[in-house]
C-alpha distance (Angstrom), angle and dihedral (degrees) to the residues before:
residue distance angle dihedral
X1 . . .
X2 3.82 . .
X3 3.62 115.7 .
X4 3.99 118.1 -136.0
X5 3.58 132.5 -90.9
X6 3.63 98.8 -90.8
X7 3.43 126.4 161.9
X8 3.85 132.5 -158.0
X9 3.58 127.1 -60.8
X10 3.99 116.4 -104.4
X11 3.71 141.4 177.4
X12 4.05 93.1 -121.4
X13 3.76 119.3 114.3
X14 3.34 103.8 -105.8
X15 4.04 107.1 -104.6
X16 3.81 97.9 -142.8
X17 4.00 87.9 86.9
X18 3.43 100.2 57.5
X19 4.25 108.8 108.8
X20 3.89 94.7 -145.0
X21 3.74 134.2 50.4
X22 3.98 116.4 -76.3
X23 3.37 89.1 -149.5
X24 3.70 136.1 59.3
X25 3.59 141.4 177.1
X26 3.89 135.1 -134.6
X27 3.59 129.9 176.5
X28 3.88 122.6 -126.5
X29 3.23 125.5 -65.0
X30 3.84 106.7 178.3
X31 3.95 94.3 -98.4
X32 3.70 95.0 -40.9
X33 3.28 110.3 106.8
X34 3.80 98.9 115.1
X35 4.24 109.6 -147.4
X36 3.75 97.4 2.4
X37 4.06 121.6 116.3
X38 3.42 122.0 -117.3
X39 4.00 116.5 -127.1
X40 2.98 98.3 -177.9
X41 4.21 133.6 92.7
X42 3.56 87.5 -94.2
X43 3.74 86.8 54.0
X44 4.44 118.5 111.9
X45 3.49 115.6 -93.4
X46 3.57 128.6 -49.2
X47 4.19 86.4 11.9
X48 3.43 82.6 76.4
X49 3.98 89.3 75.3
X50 3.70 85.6 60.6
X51 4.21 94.2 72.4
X52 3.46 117.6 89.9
X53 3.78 83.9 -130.9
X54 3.90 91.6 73.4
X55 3.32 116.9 106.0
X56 4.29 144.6 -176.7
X57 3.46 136.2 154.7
X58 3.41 88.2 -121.8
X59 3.79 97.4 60.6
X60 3.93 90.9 83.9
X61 3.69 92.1 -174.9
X62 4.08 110.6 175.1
X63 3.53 123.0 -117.8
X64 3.73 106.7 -115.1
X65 4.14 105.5 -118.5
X66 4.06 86.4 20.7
X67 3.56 96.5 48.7
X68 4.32 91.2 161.5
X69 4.00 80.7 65.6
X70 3.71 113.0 86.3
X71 4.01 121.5 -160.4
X72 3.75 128.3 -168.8
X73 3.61 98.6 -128.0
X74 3.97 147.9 20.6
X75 3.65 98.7 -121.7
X76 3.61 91.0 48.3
X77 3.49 89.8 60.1
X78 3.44 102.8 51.9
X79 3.85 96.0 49.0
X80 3.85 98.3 41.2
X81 4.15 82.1 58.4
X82 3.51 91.5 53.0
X83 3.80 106.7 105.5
X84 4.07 122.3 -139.3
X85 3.45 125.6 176.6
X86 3.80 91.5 -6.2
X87 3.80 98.3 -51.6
X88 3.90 142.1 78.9
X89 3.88 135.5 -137.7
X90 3.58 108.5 -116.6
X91 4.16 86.6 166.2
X92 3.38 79.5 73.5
X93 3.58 96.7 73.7
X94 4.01 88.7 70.0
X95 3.41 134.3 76.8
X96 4.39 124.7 -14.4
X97 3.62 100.5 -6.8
X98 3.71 119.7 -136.8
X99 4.04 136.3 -156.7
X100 3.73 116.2 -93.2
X101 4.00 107.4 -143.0
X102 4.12 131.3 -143.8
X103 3.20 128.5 35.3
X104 4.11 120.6 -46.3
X105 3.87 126.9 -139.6
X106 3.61 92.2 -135.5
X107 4.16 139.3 -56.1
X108 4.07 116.1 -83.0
X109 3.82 107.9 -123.3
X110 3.81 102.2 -179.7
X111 3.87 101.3 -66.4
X112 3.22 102.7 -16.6
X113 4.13 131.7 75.0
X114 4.46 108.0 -130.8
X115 3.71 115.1 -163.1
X116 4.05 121.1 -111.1
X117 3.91 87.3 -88.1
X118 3.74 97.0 43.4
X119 3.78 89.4 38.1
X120 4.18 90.3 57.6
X121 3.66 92.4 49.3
X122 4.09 106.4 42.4
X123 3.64 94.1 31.4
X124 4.01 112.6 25.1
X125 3.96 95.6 39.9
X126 3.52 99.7 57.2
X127 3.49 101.0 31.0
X128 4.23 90.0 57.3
X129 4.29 79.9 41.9
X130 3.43 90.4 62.9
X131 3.93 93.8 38.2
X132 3.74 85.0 55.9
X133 3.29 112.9 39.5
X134 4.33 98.6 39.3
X135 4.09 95.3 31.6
X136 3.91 122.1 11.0
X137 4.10 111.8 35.9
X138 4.13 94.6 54.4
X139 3.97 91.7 76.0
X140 3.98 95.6 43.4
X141 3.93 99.7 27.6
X142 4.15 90.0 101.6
X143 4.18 98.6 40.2
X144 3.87 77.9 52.5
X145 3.46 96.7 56.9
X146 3.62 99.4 34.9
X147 3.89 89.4 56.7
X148 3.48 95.9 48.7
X149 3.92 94.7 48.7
X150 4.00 92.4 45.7
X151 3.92 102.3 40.8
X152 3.77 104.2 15.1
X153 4.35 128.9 -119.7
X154 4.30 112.8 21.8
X155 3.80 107.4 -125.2
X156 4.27 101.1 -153.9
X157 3.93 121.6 -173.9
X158 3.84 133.1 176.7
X159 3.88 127.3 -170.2
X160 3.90 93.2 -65.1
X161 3.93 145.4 76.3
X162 4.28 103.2 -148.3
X163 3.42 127.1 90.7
X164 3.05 102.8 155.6
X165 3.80 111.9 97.4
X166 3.81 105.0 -156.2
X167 3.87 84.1 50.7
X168 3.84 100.3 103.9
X169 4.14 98.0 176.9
X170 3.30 87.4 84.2
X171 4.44 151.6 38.0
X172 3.73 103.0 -92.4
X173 3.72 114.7 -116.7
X174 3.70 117.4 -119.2
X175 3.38 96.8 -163.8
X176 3.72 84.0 60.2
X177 3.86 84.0 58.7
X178 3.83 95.3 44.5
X179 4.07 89.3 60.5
X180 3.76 88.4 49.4
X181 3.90 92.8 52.2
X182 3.89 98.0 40.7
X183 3.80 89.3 43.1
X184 4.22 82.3 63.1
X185 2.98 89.5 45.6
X186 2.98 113.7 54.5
X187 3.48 90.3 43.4
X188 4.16 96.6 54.7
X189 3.54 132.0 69.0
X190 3.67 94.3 -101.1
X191 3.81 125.2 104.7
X192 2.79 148.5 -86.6
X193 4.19 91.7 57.4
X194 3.65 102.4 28.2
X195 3.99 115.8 92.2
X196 3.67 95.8 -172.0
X197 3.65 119.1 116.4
X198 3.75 128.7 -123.7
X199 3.67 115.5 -166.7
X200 4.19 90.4 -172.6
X201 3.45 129.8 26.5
X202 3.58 96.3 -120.1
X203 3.89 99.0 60.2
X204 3.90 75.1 59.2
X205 3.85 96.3 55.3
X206 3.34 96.8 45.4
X207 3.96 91.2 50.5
X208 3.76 88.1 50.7
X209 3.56 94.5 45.8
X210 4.15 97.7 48.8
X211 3.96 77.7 39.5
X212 4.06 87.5 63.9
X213 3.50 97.7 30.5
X214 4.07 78.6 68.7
X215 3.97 96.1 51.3
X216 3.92 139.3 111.7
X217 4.10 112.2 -113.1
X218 3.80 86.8 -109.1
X219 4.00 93.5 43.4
X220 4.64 81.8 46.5
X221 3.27 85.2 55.0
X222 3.49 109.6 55.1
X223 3.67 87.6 40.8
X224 3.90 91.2 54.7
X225 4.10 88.6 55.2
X226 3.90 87.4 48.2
X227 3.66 89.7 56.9
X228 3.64 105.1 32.9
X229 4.09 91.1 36.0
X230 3.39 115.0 26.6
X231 3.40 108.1 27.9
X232 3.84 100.5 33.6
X233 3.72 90.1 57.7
X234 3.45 95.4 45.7
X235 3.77 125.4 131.9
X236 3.79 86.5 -137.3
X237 3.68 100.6 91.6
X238 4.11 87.5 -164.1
X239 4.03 90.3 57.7
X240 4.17 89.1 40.5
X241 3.44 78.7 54.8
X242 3.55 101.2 50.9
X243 3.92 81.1 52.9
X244 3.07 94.4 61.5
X245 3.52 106.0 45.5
X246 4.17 90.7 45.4
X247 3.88 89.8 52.4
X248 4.27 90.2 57.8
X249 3.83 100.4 38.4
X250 3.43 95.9 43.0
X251 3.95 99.3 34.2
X252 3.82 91.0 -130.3
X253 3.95 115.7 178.3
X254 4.07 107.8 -110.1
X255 3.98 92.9 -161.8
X256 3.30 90.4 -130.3
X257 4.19 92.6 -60.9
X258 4.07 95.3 123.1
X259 4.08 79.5 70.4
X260 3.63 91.0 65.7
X261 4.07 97.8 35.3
X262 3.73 122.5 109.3
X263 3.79 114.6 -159.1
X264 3.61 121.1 -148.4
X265 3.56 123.9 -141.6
X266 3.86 92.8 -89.2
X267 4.54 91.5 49.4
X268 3.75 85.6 39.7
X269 4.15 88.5 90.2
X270 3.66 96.4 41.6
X271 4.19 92.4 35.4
X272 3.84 92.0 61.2
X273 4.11 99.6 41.1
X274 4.36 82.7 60.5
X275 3.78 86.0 44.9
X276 3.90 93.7 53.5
């Protein structure tokens, strides 16, 4: 029987008890935003990972509507989907991506063309999930939590001043999205915050599922694309497997994503009871 998704034991307060948020955001303030981290690629260190601008072949971060397609970084994704004169960029998805300028027709999501609001929440949340969650939070996950236990909530900015995805005037921060995702994080029983331990998997599942049954549509949301997304495509076959087994018990909407999944011989079991 698979045993949960535990992670190892540390001396840090577990987060989960704090009342308010652990995570804040702030707009940019060119440089002066005295105490917060930057997310951004002009971030220290391993923060840098956190920018949508960060990019390595060994990211592998599926293309939203083409999840068999891999791409090396975030920001490539969402401007090689951006359609001009009829056609996208997938080159784009390789190597240092670059900003696309003027005006685009629309964002390729497999066959169809989504709108810029559509476009930011079916193909930029889960594809900066999945950055996250398999790539980016690993290397920072402890300076996180040692900030927050030592000086209280973690304000995070980037290079831009809207975080509020419907608002179209301007780039959408992801920093603004970051603080969203850590915030449910940190606040389910999912690693990498949570210091409880789960001998099975199950006892995990059904924690995450009452957890969810619990949430906000835009916090069930985000937690949908971090089990559909990020942690169905996974190259931890233990966390794919979680996926899996979260999606059937708790009847959770796979947008269409199982289409594009490929068990392995360890998901197979799991994979075919949710296709039953």
């Amino acid at each position: 029987m698979p045993k949960g998704l535990n992670i190892p034991e540390t001396d840090i307060v577990n987060m989960k008890n704090r009342a308010n948020p652990s995570f804040i955001w702030v707009p940019y303030n060119k440089g002066k935003t005295n105490g917060a981290v930057d997310v951004s690629s002009r971030g220290s260190g391993a923060y840098r990972k956190l920018s949508t601008f960060s990019h390595n072949k060994s990211y592998q971060i599926p293309v939203p509507g083409m999840e068999d397609i891999r791409a090396d970084s975030v920001e490539g994704i969402w401007q090689g989907l951006k359609i001009f004169n009829g056609v996208p960029d997938f080159l784009m998805l390789r190597g240092k991506p670059k900003k696309r300028k003027g005006k685009p027709q629309g964002h390729l999501f497999g066959e169809y063309v989504l709108d810029y609001v559509d476009a930011r929440k079916q193909i930029y949340v889960p594809a900066y999930a999945y950055h996250v969650i398999n790539n980016a939070l690993d290397p920072v996950k402890e300076d996180l939590e040692a900030r927050v236990s030592t000086s209280g909530p973690v304000a995070l900015f980037d290079v831009e001043s809207n975080s509020t995805i419907n608002d179209t005037s301007q780039p959408y921060s992801h920093a603004a999205l970051l603080v969203r995702l850590l915030n449910f994080l940190e606040k389910s029983p999912l690693p990498p915050f949570n210091k409880k331990h789960f001998t099975y998997l199950h006892e995990q599942v059904d924690a995450l599922l009452e957890h969810r049954s619990q949430l906000n549509s835009d916090e069930l949301e985000l937690c949908d694309d971090v089990i559909t997304f990020a942690y169905l495509f996974s190259p931890d076959e233990l966390t794919a497997t979680f996926a899996l087994r979260a999606m059937k018990d708790g009847n959770i909407d796979d947008k269409g994503r199982l289409k594009k999944y490929t068990p392995t011989a360890k998901t197979r079991e799991p994979y075919l009871a949710l296709r039953r």
